[in-house]
Backbone as CSV, one residue per row, in Angstrom:
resi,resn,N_x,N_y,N_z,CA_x,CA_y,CA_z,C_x,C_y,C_z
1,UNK,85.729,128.611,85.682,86.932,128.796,84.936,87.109,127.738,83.878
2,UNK,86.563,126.531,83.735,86.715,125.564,83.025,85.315,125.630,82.686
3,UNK,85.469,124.589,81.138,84.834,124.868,80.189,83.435,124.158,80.711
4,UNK,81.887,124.164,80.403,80.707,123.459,81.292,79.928,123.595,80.197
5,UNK,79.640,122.489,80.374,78.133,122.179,79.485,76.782,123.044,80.054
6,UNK,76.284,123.810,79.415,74.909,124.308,79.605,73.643,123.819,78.918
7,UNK,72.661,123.964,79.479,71.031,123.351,79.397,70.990,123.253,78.137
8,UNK,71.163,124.332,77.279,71.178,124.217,75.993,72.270,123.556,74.664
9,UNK,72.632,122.748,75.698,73.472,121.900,74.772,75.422,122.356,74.627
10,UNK,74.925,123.334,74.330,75.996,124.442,74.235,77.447,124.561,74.898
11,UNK,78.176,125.023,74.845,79.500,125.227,75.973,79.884,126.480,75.717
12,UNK,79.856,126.830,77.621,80.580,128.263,77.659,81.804,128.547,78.384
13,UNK,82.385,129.413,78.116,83.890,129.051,78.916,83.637,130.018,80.206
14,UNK,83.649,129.850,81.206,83.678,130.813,82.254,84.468,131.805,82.324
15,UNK,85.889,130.884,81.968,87.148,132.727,82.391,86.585,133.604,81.159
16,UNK,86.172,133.284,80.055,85.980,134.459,79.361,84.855,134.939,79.602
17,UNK,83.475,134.670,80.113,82.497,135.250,80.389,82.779,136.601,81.160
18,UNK,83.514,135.948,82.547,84.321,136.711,83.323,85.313,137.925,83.380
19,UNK,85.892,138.130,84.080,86.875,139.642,83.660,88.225,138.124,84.647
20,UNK,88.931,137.873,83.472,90.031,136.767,83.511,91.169,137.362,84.600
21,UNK,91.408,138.836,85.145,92.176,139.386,86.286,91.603,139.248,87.472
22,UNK,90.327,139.307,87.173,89.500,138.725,88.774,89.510,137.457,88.952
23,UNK,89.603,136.221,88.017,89.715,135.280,88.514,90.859,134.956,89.039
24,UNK,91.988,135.603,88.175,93.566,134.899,88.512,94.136,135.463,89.529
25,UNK,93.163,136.803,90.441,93.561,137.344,91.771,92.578,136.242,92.671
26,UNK,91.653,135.615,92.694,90.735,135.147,93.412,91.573,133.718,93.562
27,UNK,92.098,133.346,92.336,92.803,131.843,92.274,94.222,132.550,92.935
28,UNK,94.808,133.260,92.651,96.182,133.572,93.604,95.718,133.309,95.069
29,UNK,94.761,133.898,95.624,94.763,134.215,97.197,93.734,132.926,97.717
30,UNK,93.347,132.118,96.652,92.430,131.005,97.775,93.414,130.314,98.482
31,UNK,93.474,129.543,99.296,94.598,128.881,100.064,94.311,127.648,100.159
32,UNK,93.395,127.107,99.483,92.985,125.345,99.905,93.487,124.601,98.402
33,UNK,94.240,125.307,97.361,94.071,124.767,96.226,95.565,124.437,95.852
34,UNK,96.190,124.468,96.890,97.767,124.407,96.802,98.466,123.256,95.408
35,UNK,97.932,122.301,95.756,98.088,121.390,94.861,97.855,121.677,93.372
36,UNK,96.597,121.980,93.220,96.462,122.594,91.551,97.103,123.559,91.173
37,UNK,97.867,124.436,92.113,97.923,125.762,91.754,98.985,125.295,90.949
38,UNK,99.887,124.572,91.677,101.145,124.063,91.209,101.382,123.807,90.688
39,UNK,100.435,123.239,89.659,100.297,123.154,87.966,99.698,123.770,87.105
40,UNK,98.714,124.851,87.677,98.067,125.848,86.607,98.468,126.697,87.432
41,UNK,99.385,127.767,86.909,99.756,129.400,87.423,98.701,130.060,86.531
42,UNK,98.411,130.014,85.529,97.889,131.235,85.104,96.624,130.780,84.316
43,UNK,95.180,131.328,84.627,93.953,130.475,84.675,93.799,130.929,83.350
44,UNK,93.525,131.966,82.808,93.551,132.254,81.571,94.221,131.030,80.189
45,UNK,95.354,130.782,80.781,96.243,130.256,79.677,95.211,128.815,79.696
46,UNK,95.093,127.894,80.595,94.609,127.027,81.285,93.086,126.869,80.390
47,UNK,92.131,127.795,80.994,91.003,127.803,80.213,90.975,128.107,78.889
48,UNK,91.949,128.638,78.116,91.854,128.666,76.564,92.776,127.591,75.663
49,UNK,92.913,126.408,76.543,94.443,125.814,75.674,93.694,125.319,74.611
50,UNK,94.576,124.681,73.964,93.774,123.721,72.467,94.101,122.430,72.666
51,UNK,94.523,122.509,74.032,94.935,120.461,74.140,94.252,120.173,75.205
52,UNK,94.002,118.881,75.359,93.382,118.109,76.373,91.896,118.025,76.625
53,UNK,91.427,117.230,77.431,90.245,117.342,78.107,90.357,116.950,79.512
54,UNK,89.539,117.817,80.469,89.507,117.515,81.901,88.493,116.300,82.122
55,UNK,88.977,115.202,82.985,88.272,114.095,82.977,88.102,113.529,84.949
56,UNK,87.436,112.661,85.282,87.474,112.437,86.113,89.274,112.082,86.905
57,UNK,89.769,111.386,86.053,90.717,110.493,86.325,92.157,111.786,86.659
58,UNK,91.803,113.289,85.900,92.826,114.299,85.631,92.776,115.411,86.500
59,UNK,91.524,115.045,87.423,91.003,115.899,88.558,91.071,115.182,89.887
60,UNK,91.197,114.139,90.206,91.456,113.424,90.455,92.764,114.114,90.826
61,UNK,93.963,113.555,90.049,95.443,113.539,90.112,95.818,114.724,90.323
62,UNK,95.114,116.168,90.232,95.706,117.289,90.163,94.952,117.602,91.592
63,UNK,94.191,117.113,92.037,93.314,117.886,93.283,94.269,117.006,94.367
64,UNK,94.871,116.039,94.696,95.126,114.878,95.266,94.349,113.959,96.007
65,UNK,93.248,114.244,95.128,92.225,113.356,95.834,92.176,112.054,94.893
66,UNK,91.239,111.105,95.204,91.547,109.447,94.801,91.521,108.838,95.504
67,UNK,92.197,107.419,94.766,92.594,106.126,95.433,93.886,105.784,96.037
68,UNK,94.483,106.677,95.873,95.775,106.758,96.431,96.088,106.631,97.865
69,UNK,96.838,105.331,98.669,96.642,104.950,99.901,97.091,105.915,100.866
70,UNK,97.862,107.521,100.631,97.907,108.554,101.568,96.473,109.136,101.460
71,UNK,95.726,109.593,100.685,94.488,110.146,100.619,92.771,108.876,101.161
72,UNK,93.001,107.432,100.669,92.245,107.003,101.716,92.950,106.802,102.946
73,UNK,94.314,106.591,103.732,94.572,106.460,104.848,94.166,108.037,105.408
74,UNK,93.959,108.946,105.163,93.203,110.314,105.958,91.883,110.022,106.021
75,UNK,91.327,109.051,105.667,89.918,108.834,106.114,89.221,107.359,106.983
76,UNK,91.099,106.784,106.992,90.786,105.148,107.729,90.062,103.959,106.924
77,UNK,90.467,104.438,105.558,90.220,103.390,104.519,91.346,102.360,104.419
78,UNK,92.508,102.744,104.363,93.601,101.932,104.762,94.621,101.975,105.336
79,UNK,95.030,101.055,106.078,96.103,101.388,107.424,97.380,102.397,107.162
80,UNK,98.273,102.443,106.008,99.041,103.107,105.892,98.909,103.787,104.753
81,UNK,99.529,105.245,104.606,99.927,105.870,103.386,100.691,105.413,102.572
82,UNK,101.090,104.421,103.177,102.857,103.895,102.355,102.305,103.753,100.784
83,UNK,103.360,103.587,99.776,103.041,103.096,98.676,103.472,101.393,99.110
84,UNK,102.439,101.145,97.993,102.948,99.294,98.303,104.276,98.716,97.419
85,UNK,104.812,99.942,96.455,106.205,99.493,95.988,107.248,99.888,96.220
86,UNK,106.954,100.851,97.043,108.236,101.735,98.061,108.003,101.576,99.112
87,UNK,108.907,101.393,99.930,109.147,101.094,101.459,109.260,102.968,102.134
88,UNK,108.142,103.898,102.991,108.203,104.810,103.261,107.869,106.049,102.409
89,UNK,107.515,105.611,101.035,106.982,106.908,100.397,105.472,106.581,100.730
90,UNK,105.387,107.921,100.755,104.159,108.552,100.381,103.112,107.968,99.151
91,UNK,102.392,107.298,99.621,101.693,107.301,97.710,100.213,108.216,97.891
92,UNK,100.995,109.219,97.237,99.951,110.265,96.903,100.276,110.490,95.484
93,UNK,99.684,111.744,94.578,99.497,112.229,93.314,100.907,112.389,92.867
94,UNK,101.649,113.210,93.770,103.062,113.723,93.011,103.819,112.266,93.043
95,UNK,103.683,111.323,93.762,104.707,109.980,93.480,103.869,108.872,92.734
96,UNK,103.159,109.164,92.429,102.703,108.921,91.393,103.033,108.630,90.056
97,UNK,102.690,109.856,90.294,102.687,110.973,88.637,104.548,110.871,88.617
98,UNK,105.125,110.790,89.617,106.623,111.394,89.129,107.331,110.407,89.429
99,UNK,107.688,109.597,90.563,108.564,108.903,91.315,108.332,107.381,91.314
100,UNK,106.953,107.062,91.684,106.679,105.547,91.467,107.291,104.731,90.330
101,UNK,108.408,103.597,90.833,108.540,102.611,89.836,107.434,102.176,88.937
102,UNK,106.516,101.866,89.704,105.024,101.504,88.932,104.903,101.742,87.718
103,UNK,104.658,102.952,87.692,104.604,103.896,86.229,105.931,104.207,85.550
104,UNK,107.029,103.585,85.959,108.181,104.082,84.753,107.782,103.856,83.821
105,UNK,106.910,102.809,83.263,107.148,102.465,81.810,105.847,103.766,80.965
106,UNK,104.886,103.941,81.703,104.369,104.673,81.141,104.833,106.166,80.960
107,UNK,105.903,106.748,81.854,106.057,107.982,82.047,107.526,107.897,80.450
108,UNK,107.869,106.811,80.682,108.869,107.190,79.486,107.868,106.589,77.983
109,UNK,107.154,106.108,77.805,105.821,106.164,76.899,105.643,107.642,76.483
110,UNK,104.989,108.551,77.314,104.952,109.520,77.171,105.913,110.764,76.901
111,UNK,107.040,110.219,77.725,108.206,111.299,77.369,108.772,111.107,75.817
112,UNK,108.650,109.864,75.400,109.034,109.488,73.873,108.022,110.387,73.015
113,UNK,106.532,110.292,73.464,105.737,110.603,72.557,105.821,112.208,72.642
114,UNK,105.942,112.680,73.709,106.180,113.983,73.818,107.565,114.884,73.561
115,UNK,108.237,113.962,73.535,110.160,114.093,73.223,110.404,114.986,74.200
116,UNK,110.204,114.880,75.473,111.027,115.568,76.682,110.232,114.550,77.949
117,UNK,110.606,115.162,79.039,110.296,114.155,79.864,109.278,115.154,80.737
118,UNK,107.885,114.325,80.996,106.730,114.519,81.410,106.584,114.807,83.088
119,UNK,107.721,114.684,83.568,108.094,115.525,84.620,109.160,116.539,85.574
């Protein structure tokens, strides 16, 4: 569904290779992708935008996988999920991305540059 470099240098987009209703029934009914879904509803729109690039760091944050001390504490990398600037949250992707003091300054960075707010 996302865009891939091929042997020949080249880039092809998958959803369009594809028939784009079979993917977005196949992406409706998988059940392990809860997290992404929640930000891409509709794969089509997704695979043709004209902004961004998918990067390690953006797959990462949307899959909830990482460095984030709820995602290594599920593997006994570190003792608690806690965030280390909140007492009882969660530090996973969505407090992160949304709630962490940490990042205020960057999230209103972005909401300026974007003129609404980035979550």
């Amino acid at each position: 569904m996302e865009r891939r470099t091929r042997k020949t240098g080249g880039t092809e987009n998958i959803a369009r290779r594809d028939n784009p209703k079979q993917w977005q029934q196949k992406w409706e009914a998988f059940q392990k992708g809860y997290c992404t879904q929640r930000l891409i509803h509709q794969l089509n729109d997704w695979a043709n935008r004209k902004h961004g690039e998918v990067n390690h760091y953006l797959t990462q944050m949307m899959s909830y996988h990482g460095c984030s001390s709820a995602y290594l504490h599920r593997f006994k990398f570190e003792e608690t999920a806690e965030c280390p600037s909140r007492y009882r949250a969660p530090d996973d992707a969505e407090h992160g991305s949304s709630h962490c003091s940490r990042y205020d300054e960057g999230r209103r960075e972005l909401g300026n540059r974007l003129g609404t707010s980035p979550t």
